[in-house]
C-alpha positions as CSV (number, residue, x, y, z in Angstrom):
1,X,104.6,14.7,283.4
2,X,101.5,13.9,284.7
3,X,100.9,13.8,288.4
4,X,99.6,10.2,289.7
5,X,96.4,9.3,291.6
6,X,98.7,9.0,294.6
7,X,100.6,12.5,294.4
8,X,97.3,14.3,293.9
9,X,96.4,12.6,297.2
10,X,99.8,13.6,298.6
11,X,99.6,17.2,297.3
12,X,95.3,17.0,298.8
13,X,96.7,16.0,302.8
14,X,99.3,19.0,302.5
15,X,96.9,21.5,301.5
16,X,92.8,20.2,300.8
17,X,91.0,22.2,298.0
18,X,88.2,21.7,296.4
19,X,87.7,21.6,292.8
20,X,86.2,23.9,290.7
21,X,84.0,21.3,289.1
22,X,83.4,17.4,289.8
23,X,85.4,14.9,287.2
24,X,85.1,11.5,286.9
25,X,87.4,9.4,288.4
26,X,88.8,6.9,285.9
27,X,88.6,3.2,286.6
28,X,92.7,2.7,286.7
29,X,93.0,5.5,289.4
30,X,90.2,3.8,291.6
31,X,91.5,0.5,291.4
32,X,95.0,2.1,292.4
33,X,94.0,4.0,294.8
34,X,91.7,1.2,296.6
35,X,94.7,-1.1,295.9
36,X,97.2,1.4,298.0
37,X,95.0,2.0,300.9
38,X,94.5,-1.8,301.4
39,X,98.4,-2.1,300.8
40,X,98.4,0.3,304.3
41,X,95.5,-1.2,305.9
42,X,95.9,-4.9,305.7
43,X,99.5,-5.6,307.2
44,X,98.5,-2.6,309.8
45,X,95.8,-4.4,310.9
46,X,97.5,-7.9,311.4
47,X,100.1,-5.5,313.3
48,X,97.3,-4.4,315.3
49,X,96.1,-7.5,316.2
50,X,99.7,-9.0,317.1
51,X,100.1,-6.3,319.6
52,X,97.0,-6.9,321.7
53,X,94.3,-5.2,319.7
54,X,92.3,-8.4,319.9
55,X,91.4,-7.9,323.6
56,X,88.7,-6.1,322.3
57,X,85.4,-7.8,321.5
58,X,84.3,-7.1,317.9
59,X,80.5,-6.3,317.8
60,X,80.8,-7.4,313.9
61,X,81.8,-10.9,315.0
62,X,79.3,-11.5,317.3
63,X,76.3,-9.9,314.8
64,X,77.9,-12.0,312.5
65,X,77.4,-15.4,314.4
66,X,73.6,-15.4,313.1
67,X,73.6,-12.7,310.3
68,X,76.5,-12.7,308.8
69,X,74.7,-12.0,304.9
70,X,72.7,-9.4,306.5
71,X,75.7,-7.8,308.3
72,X,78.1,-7.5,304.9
73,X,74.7,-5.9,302.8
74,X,74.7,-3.7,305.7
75,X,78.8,-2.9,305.8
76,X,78.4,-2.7,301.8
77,X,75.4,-0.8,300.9
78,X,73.9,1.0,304.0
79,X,77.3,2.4,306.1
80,X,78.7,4.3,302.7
81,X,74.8,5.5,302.6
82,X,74.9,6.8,305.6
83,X,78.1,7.7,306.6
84,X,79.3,9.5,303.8
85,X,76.4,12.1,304.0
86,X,77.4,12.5,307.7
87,X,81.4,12.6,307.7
88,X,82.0,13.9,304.0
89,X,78.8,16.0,303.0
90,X,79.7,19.2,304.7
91,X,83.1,19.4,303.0
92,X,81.9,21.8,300.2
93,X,81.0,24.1,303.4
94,X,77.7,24.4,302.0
95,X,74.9,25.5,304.7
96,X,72.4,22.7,303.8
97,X,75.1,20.0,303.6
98,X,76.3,20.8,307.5
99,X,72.3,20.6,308.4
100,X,72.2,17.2,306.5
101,X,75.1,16.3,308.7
102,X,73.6,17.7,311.6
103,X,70.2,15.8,310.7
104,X,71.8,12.4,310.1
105,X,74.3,12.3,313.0
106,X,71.5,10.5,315.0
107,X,72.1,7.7,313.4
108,X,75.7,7.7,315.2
109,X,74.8,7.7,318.5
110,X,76.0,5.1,320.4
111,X,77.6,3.6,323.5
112,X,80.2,6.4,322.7
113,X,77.6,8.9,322.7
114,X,79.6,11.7,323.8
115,X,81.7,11.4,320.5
116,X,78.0,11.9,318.2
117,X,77.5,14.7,320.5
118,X,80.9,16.4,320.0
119,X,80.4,15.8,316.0
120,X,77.4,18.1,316.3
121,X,79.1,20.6,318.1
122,X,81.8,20.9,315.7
123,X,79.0,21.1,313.2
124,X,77.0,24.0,314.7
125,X,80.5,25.7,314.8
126,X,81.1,25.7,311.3
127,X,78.0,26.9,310.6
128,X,78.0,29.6,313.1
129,X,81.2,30.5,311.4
130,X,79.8,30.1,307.6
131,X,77.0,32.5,309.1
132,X,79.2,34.8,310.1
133,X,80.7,35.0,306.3
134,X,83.8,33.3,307.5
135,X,85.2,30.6,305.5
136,X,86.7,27.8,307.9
137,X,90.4,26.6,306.8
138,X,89.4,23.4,305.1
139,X,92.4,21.7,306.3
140,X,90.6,21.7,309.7
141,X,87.7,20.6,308.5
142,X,88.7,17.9,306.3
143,X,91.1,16.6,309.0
144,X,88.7,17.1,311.9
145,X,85.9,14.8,310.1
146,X,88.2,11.9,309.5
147,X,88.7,12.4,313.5
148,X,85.2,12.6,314.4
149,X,85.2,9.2,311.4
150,X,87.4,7.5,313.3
151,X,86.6,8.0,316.3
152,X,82.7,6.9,315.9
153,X,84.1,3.4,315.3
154,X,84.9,3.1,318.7
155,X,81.7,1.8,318.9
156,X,82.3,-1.2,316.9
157,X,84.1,-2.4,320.1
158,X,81.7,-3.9,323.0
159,X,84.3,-3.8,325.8
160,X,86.4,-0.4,325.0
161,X,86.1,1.8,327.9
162,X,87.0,5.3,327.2
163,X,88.9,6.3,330.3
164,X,90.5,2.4,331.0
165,X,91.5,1.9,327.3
166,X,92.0,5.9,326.2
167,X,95.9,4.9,325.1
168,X,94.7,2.2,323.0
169,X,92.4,5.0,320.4
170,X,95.4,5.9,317.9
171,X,95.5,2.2,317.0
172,X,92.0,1.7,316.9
173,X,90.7,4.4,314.7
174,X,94.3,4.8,313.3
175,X,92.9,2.6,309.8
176,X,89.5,4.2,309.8
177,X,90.7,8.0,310.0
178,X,93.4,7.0,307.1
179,X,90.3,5.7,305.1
180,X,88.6,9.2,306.1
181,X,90.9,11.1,304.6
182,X,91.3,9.0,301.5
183,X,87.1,9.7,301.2
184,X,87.7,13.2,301.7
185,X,90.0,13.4,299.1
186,X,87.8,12.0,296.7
187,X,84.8,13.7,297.7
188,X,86.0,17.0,297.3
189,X,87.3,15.9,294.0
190,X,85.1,14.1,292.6
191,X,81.9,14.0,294.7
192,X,80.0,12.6,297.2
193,X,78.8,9.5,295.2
194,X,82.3,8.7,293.9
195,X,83.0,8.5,297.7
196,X,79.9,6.0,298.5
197,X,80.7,3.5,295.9
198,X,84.5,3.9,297.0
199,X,83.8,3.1,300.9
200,X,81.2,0.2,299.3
201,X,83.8,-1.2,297.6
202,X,86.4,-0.8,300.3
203,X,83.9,-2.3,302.7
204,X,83.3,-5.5,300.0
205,X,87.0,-6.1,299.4
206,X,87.8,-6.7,303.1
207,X,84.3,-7.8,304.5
208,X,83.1,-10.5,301.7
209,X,86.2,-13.0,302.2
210,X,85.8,-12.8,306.2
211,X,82.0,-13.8,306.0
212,X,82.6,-16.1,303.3
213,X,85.5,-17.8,305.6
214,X,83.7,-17.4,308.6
215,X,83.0,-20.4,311.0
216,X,81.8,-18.7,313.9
């Protein structure tokens, strides 16, 4: 019997590997799999949200008070552009896709500085490591980079203190490292572009409804 879109991904969090060669994912297996990580992320995020989350002012709600068009192009086309070459690049452990990361982590520095900082670190390290002709365990890797993806969207947050709100980062980043690993999983599996149009679409299917809604 053959496995489904959701046991690969099963099977992929137990034990990451890269394939041998890029495949195409077929369009019933991305619908599904977009379909079961918004199954997860929707009701977590009204959970969220019911258990104090919304303390927290939301940068994207108050950009969106003037720009709301120019904020979903942005959440849409330019974050996958970005921050797929940053978080999900260097999965393949390739030397010149950890200095891409390396290079483009700039663009992640932000009030949470530190954690763009860190990012680098843990980039320099594997390639100290890949250097050194040792092959990093991938389940680090892949699992560390959804951290470091999560944790960067700490930033989204205008009034998050790191020290006065530290408790409060599981359930803040909890959705975005979920969507991290999800990413991973089809990057290493069936490339890096497969992953852009994946977090674009992601991004469209939860951002277009709120700004067409919105009455800020």
């Amino acid at each position: 019997m053959t496995q489904t879109i959701f046991q690969d991904f099963q099977s992929f969090l137990k034990n990451p590997k890269q394939a041998t060669s890029y495949t195409s994912i077929s369009p019933k297996n991305f619908i599904l799999l977009l379909l079961g990580a918004l199954i997860i992320i929707v009701p977590s995020a009204l959970l969220m949200e019911w258990v104090g989350l919304d303390q927290f002012d939301s940068k994207l709600e108050e950009m969106m008070k003037d720009y709301k068009w120019l904020v979903a192009a942005a959440a849409i086309f330019l974050a996958p552009l970005i921050e797929e070459p940053i978080f999900r690049l260097h999965l393949d452990l390739k030397k010149a896709s950890i200095w891409w990361g390396i290079g483009l982590s700039v663009f992640i520095i932000s009030e949470q500085w530190y954690i763009a900082v860190g990012f680098v670190v843990y980039l320099v390290y594997l390639l100290i490591r890949i250097n050194n002709e040792e092959t990093p365990d991938l389940k680090f890797v892949v699992y560390t980079s959804a951290i470091f993806f999560g944790l960067v969207h700490l930033g989204n947050y205008s009034n998050f203190n790191f020290g006065e709100h530290f408790y409060w980062i599981p359930f803040l980043v909890g959705m975005q490292f979920f969507i991290g690993l999800i990413l991973s999983f089809l990057r290493l599996n069936h490339g890096i572009r497969t992953a852009m149009l994946f977090h674009g679409v992601y991004n469209a299917v939860l951002i277009i409804p709120y700004v067409y809604f919105y009455e800020g």
